[in-house]
N, C-alpha and C positions, 0 to 999 in steps of 0.2 A: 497492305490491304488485308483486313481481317475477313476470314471464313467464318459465314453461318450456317449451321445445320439448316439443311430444306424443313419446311413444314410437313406435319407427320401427313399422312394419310387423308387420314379425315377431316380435315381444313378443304383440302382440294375438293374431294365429295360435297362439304358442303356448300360451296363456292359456284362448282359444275349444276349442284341440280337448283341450287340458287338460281341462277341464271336461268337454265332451265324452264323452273316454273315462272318465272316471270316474262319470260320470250312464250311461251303458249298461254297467261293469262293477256299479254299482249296482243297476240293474234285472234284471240278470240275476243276481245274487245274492238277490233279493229270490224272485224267481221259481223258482229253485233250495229254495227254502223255508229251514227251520230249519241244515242243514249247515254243518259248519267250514269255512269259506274257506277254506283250504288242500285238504282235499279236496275241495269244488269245482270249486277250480282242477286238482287234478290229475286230477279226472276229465273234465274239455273238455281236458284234453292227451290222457290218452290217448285218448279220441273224435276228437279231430282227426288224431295219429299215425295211429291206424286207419284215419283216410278214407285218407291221404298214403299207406301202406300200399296199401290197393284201387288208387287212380290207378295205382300204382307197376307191378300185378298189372295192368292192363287195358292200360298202354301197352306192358310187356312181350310181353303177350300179341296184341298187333296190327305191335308188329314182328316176333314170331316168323312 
């Protein structure tokens, strides 16, 4: 039986947060209910755009 050196480090990192992300874009699809993943998805874009938006109008508006 030949030995192989384990995988360095960072294989498992990316493997773990692999998973990761895909088990919470999962659950948040789930919870989004029945909807096409694509509009899904575009609609937490433009939700997030929006927030980045507001930031954008409140720091404006404190340096003014």
């Amino acid at each position: 039986m030949i030995r192989h050196q384990p995988p360095s480090d960072w294989v498992v990192y990316v493997v773990v947060i692999g998973v990761s992300l895909a088990t919470l874009l999962g659950k948040h699809l789930v919870m989004k209910g029945d909807e096409p993943i694509e509009q899904a998805i575009k609609e937490d874009i433009e939700t997030i755009e929006n927030e980045i938006e507001e930031i954008e109008e409140k720091i404006e508006d404190k340096i003014s």
